[in-house]
C-alpha positions in Angstrom: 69.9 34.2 124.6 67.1 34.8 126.9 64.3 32.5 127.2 60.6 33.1 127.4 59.3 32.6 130.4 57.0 29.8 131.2 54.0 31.4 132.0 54.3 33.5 129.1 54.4 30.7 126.9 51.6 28.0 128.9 49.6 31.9 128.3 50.1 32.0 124.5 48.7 28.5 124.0 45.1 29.6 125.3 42.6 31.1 123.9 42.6 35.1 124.1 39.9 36.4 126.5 39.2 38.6 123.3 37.8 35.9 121.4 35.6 35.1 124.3 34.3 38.8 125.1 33.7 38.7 120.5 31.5 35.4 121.0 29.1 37.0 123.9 28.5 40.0 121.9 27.6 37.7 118.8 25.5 36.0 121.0 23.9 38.9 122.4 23.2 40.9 119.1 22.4 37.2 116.9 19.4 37.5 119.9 18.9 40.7 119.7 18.4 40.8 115.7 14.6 38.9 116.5 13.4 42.9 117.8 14.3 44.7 114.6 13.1 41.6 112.2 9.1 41.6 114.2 7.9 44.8 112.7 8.6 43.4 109.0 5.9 40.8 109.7 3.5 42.6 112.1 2.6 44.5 108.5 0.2 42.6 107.5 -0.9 40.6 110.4 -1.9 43.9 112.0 -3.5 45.6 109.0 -5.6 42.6 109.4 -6.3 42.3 112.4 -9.5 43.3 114.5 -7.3 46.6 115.2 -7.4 47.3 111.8 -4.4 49.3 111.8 -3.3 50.8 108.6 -0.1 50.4 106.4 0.7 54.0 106.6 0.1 53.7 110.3 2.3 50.7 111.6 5.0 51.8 108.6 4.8 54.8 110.7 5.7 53.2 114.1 8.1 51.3 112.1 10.1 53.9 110.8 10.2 55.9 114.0 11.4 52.8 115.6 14.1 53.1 113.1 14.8 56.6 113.6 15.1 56.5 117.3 17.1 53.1 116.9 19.9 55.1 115.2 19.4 58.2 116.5 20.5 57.0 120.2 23.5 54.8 118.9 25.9 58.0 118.8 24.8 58.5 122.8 24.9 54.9 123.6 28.6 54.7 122.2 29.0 57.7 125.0 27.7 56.1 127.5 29.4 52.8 127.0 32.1 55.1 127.8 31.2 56.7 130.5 29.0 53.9 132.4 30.1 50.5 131.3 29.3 48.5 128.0 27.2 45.7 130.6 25.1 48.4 132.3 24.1 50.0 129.4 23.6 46.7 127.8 21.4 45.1 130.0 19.4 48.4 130.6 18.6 48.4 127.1 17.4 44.4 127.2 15.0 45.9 129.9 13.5 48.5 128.2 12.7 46.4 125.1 11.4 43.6 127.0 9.1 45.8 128.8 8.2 47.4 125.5 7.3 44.2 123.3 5.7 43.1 125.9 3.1 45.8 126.6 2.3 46.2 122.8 0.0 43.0 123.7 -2.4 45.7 125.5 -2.8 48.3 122.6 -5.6 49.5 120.9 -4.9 52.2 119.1 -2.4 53.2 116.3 -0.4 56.2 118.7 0.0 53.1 121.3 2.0 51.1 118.5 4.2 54.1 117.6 5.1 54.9 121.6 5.7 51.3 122.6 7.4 49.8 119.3 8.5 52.7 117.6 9.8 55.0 120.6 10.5 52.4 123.6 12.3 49.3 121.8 13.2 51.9 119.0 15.1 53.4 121.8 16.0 50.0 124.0 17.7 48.8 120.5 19.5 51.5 119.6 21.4 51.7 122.7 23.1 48.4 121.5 22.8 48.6 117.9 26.2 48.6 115.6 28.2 50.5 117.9 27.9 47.8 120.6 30.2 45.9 117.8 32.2 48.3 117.5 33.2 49.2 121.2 33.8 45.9 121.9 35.9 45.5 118.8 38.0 48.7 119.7 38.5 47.5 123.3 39.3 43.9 122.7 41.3 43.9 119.5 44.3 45.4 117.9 44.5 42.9 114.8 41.7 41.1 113.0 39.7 44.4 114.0 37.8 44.0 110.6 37.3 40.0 110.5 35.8 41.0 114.0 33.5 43.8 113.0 32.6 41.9 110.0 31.2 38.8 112.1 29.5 40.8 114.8 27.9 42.5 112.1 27.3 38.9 110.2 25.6 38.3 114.1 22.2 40.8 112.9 22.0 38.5 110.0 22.0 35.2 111.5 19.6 36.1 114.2 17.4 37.3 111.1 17.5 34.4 109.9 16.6 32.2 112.8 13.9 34.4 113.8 12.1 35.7 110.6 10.9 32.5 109.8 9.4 31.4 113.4 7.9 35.4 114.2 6.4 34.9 110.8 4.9 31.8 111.8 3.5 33.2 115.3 2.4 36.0 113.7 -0.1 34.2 111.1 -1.5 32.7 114.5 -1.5 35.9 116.5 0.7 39.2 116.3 0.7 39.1 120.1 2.9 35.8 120.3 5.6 37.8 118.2 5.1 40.3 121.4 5.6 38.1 123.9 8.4 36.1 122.1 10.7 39.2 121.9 9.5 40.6 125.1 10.8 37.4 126.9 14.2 36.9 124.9 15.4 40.4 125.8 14.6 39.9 129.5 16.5 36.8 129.2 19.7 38.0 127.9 19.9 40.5 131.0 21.4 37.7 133.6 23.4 36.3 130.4 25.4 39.4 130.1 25.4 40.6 133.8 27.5 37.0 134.2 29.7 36.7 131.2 30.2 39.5 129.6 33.8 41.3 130.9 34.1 45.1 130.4 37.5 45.6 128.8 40.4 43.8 128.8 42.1 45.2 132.0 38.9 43.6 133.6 40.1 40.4 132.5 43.5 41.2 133.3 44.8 40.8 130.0 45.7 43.2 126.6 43.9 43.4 123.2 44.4 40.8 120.7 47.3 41.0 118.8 48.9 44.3 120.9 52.5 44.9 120.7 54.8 44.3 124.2 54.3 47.1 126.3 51.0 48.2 125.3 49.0 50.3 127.6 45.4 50.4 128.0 44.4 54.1 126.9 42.2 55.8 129.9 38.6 56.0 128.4 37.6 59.7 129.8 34.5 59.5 132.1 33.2 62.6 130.3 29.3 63.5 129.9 27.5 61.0 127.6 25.8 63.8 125.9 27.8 66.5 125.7 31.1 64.1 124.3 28.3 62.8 121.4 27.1 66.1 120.4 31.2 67.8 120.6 31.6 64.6 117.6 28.8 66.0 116.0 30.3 69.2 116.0 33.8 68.3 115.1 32.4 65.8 112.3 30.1 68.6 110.2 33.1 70.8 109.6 35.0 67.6 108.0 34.1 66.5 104.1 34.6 63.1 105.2 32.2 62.9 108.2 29.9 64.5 105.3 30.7 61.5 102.5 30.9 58.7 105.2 27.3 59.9 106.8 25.4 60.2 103.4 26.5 57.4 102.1 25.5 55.6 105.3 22.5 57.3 104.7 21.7 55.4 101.4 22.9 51.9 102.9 20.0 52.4 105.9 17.6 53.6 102.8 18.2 50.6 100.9 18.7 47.5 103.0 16.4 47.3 106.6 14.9 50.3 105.4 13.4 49.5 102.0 13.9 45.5 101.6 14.3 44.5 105.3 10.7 46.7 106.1 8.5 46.5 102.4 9.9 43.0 100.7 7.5 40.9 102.6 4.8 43.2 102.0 6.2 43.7 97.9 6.4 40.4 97.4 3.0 39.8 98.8 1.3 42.5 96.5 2.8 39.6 93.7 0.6 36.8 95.3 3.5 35.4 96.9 1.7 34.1 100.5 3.8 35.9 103.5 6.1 33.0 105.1 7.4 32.2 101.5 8.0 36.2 101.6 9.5 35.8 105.0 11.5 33.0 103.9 12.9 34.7 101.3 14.0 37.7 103.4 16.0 35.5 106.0 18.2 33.7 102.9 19.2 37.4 103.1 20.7 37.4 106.3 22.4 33.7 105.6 24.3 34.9 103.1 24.6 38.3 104.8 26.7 35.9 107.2 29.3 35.2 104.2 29.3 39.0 102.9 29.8 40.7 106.0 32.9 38.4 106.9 34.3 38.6 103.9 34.1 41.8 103.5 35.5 41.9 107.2 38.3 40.2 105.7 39.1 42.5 103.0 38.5 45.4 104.8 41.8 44.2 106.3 43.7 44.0 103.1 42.0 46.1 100.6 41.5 49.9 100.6 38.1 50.7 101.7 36.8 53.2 99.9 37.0 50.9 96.8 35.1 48.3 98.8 32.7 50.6 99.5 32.7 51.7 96.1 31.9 48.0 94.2 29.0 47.6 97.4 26.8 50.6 96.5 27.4 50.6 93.1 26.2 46.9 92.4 23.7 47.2 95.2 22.1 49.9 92.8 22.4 48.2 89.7 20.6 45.1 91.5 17.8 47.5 92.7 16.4 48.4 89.6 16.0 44.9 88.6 13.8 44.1 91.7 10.3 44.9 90.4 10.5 42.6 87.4 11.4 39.8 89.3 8.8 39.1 92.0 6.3 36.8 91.2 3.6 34.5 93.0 6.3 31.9 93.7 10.3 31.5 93.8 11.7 32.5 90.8 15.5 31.2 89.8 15.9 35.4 89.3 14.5 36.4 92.3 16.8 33.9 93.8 19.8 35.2 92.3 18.5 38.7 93.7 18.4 37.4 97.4 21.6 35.7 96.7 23.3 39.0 95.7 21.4 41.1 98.1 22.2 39.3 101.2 26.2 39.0 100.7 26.2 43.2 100.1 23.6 43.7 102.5 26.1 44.7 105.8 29.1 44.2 103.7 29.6 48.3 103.9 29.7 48.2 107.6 33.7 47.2 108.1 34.9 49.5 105.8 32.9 52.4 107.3 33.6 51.5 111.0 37.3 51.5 109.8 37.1 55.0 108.5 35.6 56.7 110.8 38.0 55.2 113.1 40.6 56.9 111.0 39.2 60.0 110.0 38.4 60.5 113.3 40.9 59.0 115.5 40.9 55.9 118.5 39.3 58.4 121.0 36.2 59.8 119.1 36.0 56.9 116.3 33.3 54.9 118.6 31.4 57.7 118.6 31.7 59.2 114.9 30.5 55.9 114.0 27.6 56.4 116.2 26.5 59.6 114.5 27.5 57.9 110.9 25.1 54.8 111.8 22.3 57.7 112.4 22.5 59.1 109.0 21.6 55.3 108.7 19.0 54.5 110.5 17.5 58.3 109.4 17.7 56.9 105.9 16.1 54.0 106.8 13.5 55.8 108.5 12.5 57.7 105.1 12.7 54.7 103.4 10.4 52.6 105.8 7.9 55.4 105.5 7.9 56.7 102.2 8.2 53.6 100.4 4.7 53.1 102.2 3.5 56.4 101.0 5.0 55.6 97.3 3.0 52.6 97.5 -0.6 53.7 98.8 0.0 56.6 96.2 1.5 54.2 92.9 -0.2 51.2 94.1 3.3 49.3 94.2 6.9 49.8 95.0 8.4 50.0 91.6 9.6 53.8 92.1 10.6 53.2 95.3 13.8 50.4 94.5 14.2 52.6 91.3 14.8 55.6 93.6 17.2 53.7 95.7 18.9 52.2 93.3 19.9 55.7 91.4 20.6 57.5 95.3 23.0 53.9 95.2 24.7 54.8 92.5 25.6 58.3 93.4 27.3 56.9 96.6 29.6 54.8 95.0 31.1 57.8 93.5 31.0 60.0 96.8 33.0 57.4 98.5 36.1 57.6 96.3 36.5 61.1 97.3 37.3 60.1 101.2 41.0 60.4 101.9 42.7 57.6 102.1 42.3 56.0 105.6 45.9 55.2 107.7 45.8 52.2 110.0 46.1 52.9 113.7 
C-alpha cells in the first residue's frame, strides 16, 4: 500500500491559509462596521447642533448612503474580479476615509448628503457583503456557510464595539465620530496591502476542504460593468432572482434600514436618553454574532428556503410588537425584543448567498448576490427615509414597524416558492 508522503502529511497538520485569508476579512469588515453604525447616532446630535440640520435632511443623506452602499456592491463583486479583491479593498478604505473626514468642514445639508451619503455610501459599498462572499467562494469549498455566517457575524461585532464609543463622541461633538471613522479606514489600507492574499493560488495552496485534483477555475478578466449589468439581465428573466431580490428587499427594510437607522431615535421619542438607546442597538449586533453563525451552520445542513422562511416570518411577528414595548428605561420585553432581533438580524444572509450561488451558478453567483444585496440596501434606503417621513407626518414610528412587519410576513411565503438549491 502506498504511503503518504511526508510533506503531505507535516502540510495537513497546519493551519489552512484559508482560515487565515477568513480572519483578515473579519478583521477588516468588524472595522469597517464603525462607518455604517455613525449615521444612526449623528441623528440627533446633528439636529441639534448649531447646523441645525433637520431629521428629514440627515435621514436623507442616510438613506442615500444606503442606497449607493448597495447599489455599488453588484460592481464591486466585478471588479474584485477583474482588478483584485486588495486593490479594490484598500481603494474603498481611501475613499471613506477621505469622506468622514471632510464632513468635519460642512455647513450645509447637500454637503452631508455628497460626503456621507454619496462618497462613504459609495467607499462602503465597494466592500460591503460581497467582500464575504468572494473571499468565501475563493478560499472555501466546505464550511462555505459557517464562513459566510461569521464574516457576516463580523458587521455585528464591529457594531457592537463601536455604537457605544461613536455614541459617546458624538454627545461631545459629531465631529469626533468624523475623525474616528475617517482615521480607522485609512488605517486598514497598509493592514490589508500586507496581509491580505488574493486567492489561494497566491498562497500556493487549494480551497479548504477541495477534493485531490482540484483546479483553480480562471476568474475571466471581463469588464466590471458590463459582466454586472449581463447578471442583471440574466437574473430579471429568472423567478428566483425575482423571490431572492424582494425578499432581500424586506430584510434591508427591516433591519439597518428601519431598527439599525430609527431605534435610537424611537426609543428616544419614549424618553429613553440616547447612549441607553445606543446601548441597546449594539446588544443587537452581540447576539447577531450567535444568529448569523448559527444560522451559518444550518445553512450547511438544513434546506434554505425553510430557514429563510422561519427568519422573515418571526422577524415580522416580532415587529408588530415593537411600539408597545419602548419605554423611558430597559424594559425585561424590550429586552427580549433585542434578544430576538439581534440573533435574526443577518441570520438571512447564508442562506441567500447559498442560493444565489445555486440558482445562479460558481461563475456569476458573486455577482447575483451583488445585485440581490441591492434590492437590500434599496429597501433599506426606503426604509431609512420614509420611516422619517412616517414619523414627522404620525408623530412616531408605530406604522412604520407595523408596515414592516406585514411586508415580513409576505416574504416568508415568497421564499418557499424558490427551487430547491443543489450544492456545488
Amino acid at each position: 500500500m502506498s504511503q503518504t508522503p511526508p510533506a503531505v502529511k507535516a502540510r495537513s497538520n497546519k493551519i489552512h491559509p484559508a482560515w487565515f485569508a477568513g480572519a483578515i476579512t473579519f478583521f477588516t469588515l468588524l472595522t469597517t462596521a464603525g462607518f455604517r453604525a455613525a449615521p444612526s447616532v449623528l441623528i440627533v446630535p446633528l439636529s441639534d447642533s448649531s447646523l441645525h440640520f433637520s431629521r428629514a435632511n440627515i435621514s436623507l443623506a442616510v438613506s442615500i448612503n444606503i442606497l449607493i452602499y448597495g447599489l455599488t456592491a453588484p460592481f464591486a463583486a466585478a471588479l474584485m474580479d477583474r482588478f483584485g479583491i486588495r486593490r479594490v479593498v484598500m481603494v474603498a478604505l481611501a475613499v471613506v476615509g477621505a469622506g468622514a473626514i471632510s464632513t468635519i468642514f460642512m455647513t450645509k445639508p447637500w454637503h452631508l448628503i455628497l460626503l456621507w451619503g454619496v462618497v462613504v455610501g459609495f467607499g462602503t459599498g465597494s466592500m460591503a457583503l460581497v467582500f464575504a462572499a468572494t473571499v468565501a467562494n475563493r478560499w472555501f469549498i466546505k464550511r462555505k456557510g459557517l464562513v459566510v455566517g461569521a464574516l457576516t457575524a463580523a458587521g455585528a461585532t464591529g457594531q457592537l464595539i463601536f455604537l457605544p464609543l461613536l455614541s459617546r463622541l458624538a454627545t461631545h461633538n459629531w465631529k469626533n465620530v468624523s475623525l474616528v471613522v475617517g482615521g480607522c479606514a485609512l488605517a486598514m489600507v497598509p493592514f490589508i496591502f500586507i496581509f491580505l492574499k488574493e486567492s489561494p493560488r497566491t498562497a500556493g495552496t487549494t480551497p479548504y476542504g477541495a477534493p485531490d485534483g482540484w483546479i483553480e477555475p480562471e476568474v475571466a478578466k471581463r469588464n466590471a460593468a458590463k459582466e454586472a449589468i449581463a447578471t442583471l439581465k440574466q437574473g430579471l428573466g429568472m423567478r428566483d432572482f425575482w423571490f431572492l431580490s424582494g425578499s432581500f428587499f424586506v430584510c434591508g427594510l427591516s433591519t439597518n434600514g428601519l431598527i439599525g437607522t430609527h431605534l435610537i431615535p424611537a426609543a428616544h421619542d419614549h424618553g429613553m436618553i440616547e447612549t441607553t438607546a445606543a446601548g441597546l442597538l449594539a446588544l443587537v449586533g452581540v447576539f447577531d454574532v450567535i444568529g448569523t453563525l448559527f444560522s451559518g451552520w444550518l445553512t450547511d445542513r438544513i434546506d434554505s428556503r425553510k430557514l429563510l422562511f422561519f427568519y422573515y416570518f418571526l422577524r415580522g411577528l416580532s415587529l408588530f410588537l415593537l411600539p408597545s414595548i419602548l419605554f423611558s428605561s430597559i424594559h425585561p420585553s424590550t429586552l427580549i425584543f433585542i434578544i430576538f432581533y439581534g440573533l435574526d438580524w443577518v441570520a438571512t444572509v447564508p442562506p441567500t448567498i447559498f442560493l444565489a450561488r445555486s440558482v445562479f451558478g460558481p461563475a456569476r453567483g458573486t455577482v447575483a448576490y451583488g445585485w440581490i444585496f441591492a434590492s437590500h440596501q434599496i429597501g433599506a434606503a426606503v426604509a431609512a427615509f420614509g420611516a422619517a417621513l412616517l414619523r414627522v407626518k404620525f408623530g412616531d414610528y408605530a406604522i412604520s414597524f407595523y408596515i414592516a412587519g406585514i411586508m415580513c410576513v409576505v416574504a416568508s411565503y415568497f421564499v418557499l416558492q424558490i427551487k430547491k438549491p443543489v450544492a456545488d
